[in-house]
C-alpha positions in Angstrom: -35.6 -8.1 -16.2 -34.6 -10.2 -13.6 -30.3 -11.2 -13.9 -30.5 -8.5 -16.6 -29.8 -4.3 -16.3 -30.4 -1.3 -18.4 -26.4 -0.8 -20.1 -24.7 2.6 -18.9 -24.3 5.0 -21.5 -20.6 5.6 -20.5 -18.8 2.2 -19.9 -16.5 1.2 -17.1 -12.9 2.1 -17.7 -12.2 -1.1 -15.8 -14.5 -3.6 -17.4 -14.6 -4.5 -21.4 -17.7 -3.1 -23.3 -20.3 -4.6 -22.6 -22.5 -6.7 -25.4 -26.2 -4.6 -25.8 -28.6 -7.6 -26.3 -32.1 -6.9 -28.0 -35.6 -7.5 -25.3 -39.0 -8.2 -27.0 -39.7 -4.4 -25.7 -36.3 -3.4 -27.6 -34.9 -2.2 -25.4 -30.6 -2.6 -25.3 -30.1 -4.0 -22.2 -26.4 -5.9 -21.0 -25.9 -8.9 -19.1 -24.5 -8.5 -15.6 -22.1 -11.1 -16.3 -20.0 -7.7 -17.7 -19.9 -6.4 -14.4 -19.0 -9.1 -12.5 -16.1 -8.0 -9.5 -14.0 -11.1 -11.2 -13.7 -9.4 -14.8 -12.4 -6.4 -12.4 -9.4 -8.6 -11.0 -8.8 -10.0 -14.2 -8.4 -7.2 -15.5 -6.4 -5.1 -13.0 -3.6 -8.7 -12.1 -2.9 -8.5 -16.2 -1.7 -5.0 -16.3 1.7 -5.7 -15.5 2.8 -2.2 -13.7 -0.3 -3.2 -11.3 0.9 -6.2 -10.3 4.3 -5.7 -9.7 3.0 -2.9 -7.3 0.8 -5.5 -5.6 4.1 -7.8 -4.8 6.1 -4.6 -3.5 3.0 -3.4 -1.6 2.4 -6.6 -0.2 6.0 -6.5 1.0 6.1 -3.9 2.5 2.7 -4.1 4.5 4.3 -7.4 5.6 7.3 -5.3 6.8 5.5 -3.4 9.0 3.7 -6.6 10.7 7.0 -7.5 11.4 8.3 -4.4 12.7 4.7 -4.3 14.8 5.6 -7.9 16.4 9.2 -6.5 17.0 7.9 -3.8 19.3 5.6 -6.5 20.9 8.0 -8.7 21.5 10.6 -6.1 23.1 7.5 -4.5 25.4 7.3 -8.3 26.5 11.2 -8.7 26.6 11.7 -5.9 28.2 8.9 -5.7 30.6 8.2 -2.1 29.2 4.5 -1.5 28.5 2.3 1.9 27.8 -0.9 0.4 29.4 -1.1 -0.3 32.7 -3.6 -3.3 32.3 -0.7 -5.0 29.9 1.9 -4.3 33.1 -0.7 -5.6 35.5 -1.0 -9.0 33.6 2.9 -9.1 32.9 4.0 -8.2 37.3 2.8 -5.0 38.0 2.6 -0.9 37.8 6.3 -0.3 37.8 6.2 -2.0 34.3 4.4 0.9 32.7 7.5 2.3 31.6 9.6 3.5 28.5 12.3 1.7 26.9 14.8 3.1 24.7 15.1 -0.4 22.8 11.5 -0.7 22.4 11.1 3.6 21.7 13.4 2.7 19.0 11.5 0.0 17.3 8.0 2.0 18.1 9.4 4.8 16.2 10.4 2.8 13.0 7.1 1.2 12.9 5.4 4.5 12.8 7.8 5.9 9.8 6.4 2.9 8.1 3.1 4.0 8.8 3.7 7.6 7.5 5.2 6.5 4.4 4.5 3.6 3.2 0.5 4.5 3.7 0.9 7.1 1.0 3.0 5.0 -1.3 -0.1 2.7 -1.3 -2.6 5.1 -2.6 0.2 7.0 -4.8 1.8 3.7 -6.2 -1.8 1.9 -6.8 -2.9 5.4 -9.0 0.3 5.1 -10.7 0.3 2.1 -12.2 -2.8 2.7 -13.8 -1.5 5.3 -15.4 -0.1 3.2 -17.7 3.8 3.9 -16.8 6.6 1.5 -18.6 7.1 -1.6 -16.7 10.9 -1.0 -16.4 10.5 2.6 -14.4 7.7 1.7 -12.6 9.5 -1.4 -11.2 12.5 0.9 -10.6 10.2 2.8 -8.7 8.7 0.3 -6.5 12.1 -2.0 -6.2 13.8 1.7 -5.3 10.8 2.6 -2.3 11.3 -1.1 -1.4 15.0 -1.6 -0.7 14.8 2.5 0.7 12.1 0.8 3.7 14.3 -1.7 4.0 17.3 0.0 4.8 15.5 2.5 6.6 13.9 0.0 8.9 17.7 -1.3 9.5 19.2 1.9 10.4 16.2 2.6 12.9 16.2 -1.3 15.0 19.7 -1.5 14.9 21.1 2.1 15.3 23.1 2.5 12.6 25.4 5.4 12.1 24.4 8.9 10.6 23.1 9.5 7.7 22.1 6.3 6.8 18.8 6.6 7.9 18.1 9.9 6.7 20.2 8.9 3.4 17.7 6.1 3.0 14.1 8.0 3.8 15.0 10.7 0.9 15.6 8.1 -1.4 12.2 6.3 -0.7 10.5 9.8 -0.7 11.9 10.9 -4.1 10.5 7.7 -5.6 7.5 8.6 -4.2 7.2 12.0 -5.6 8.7 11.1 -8.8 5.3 9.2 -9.1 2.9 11.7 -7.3 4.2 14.2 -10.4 3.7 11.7 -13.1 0.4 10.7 -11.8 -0.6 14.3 -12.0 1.0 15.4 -15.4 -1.6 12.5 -16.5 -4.9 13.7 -14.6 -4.2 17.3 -14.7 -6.2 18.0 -17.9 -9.3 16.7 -15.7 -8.9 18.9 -12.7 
């Protein structure tokens, strides 16, 4: 049976059915070729809702390396490091220090991290639920421009509620989606 396994009884949702071929001991057996991890990404880049999720997460993840090398290059700027090995290499002790320039940018990077992290997971189930392209995309775009703007108001200070304004926006996409997601699977819990 070698390049050749015994067919599940319950198919992939992911993969198409698999074709039962007929051994000499007749026994159904499938190819493996059905299971292959490049049917899987074939499958999941052609659902459209999936995709456009991929471009906005991808965005944003690159938005947060960029906020990351922000702080890096203001701790460097700024000669205002949290390790004192760093402050060594970069003229000594006294360097271990806080900015309020380089606080600023730590602290947007780490909004990022708590909420674009759970728009991953959240916007990635989503779109398998099989929403209509046009909200989901509002949905992503909306969480998108919200990071955006957020990020803004955080590195460059601006004025009340902006900021605030912005992260409720982003976070009501997000839960708009958590519910949906859930309307679909609660019938399985």
């Amino acid at each position: 049976m070698s390049g050749r396994r015994l067919c599940n009884t319950k198919p992939s949702p992911w993969a198409p059915s698999p074709q039962p071929l007929r051994t000499h001991h007749s026994q159904t057996i499938c190819s493996l070729r059905t299971l292959e991890p490049e049917i899987f990404t074939e499958t999941m880049l052609n659902n459209e809702v999936f995709s456009c999720f991929v471009f906005y997460a991808l965005l944003l993840v690159l938005k947060m390396f960029i906020i990351s090398i922000i702080v890096g290059q203001l701790r460097l700027r700024r000669k205002a490091f949290s390790n004192p090995e760093d402050a060594l290499r970069h003229g000594g002790l006294q360097f271990v220090r806080q900015d309020p320039d380089v606080e600023r940018a730590r602290r947007a990077h780490l909004n990022d991290v708590e909420n674009i992290c759970p728009f991953l997971f959240i916007g990635a189930v989503y779109s398998l639920t099989g929403p209509s392209l046009f909200v989901a995309r509002l949905h992503f775009l909306v969480f998108f421009l919200a990071r955006l703007v957020h990020s803004a108001a955080y590195l460059f200070g601006l004025k009340a509620p902006t900021r605030s304004v912005s992260y409720s926006i982003g976070l009501i996409s997000c839960l708009l989606m958590a519910v949906q997601v859930l309307v679909v699977v609660a019938s399985y819990a």
